[in-house]
Structure formats: structure tokens, C-alpha cells
N, C-alpha and C positions, 0 to 999 in steps of 0.2 A: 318694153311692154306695149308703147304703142306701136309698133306694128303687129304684135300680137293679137290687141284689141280689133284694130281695122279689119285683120283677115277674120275674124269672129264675129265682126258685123256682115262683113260680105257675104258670109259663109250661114248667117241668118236671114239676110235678103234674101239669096237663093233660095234655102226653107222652105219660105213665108211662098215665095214666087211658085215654087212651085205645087206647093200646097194649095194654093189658090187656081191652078190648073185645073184640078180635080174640082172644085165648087164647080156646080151648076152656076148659082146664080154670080159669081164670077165674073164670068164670059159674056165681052162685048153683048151689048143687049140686053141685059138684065140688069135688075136693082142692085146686085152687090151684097155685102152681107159688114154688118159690125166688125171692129178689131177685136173684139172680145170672141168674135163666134170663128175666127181666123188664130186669132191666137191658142183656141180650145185643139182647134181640128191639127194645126199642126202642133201639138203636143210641146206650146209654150206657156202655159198657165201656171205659173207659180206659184198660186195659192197660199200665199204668205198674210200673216195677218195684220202686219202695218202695212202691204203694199195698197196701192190705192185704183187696183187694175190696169194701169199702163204697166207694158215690157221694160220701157226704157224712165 
């Protein structure tokens, strides 16, 4: 199981990474944006009613 885990983390790094590509404000030289506004765009928001808005 935990190597299953790991490669499913990586495999969400990746995601996020390159979800973040595509942000403007992203890209060296800019403000950057919230994990909440990174987590929306790449289609990781859980929307669970006891989560407390972190992924992890």
C-alpha cells in the first residue's frame, strides 16, 4: 500500500505542477495565487463537509 500511496503523491505533484504552468500569476514574477485557488483549477476540491480545506 505504501508504495501505492507514494506513486499517487507524485502523480498529484505532477497535477498541481503542472496546473500551475498554465496560471498566469504562477510564473516567476508574479504574486502567485492561494492553494485553495490551485487546488480549484486543478480539479482537486473535495468539497466535503468536515474537510477543513487542506488536500492533505
Amino acid at each position: 500500500m505504501q508504495i501505492k500511496g507514494n506513486r499517487l503523491i507524485e502523480e498529484l505533484k505532477e497535477h498541481v505542477i503542472s496546473t500551475m504552468k498554465y496560471i498566469d500569476k504562477c510564473q516567476p514574477g508574479n504574486l502567485g495565487v492561494s492553494y485553495r485557488e490551485i487546488e480549484d483549477l486543478a480539479g482537486l476540491a473535495l468539497e466535503l463537509p468536515a474537510q477543513d480545506g487542506w488536500l492533505t
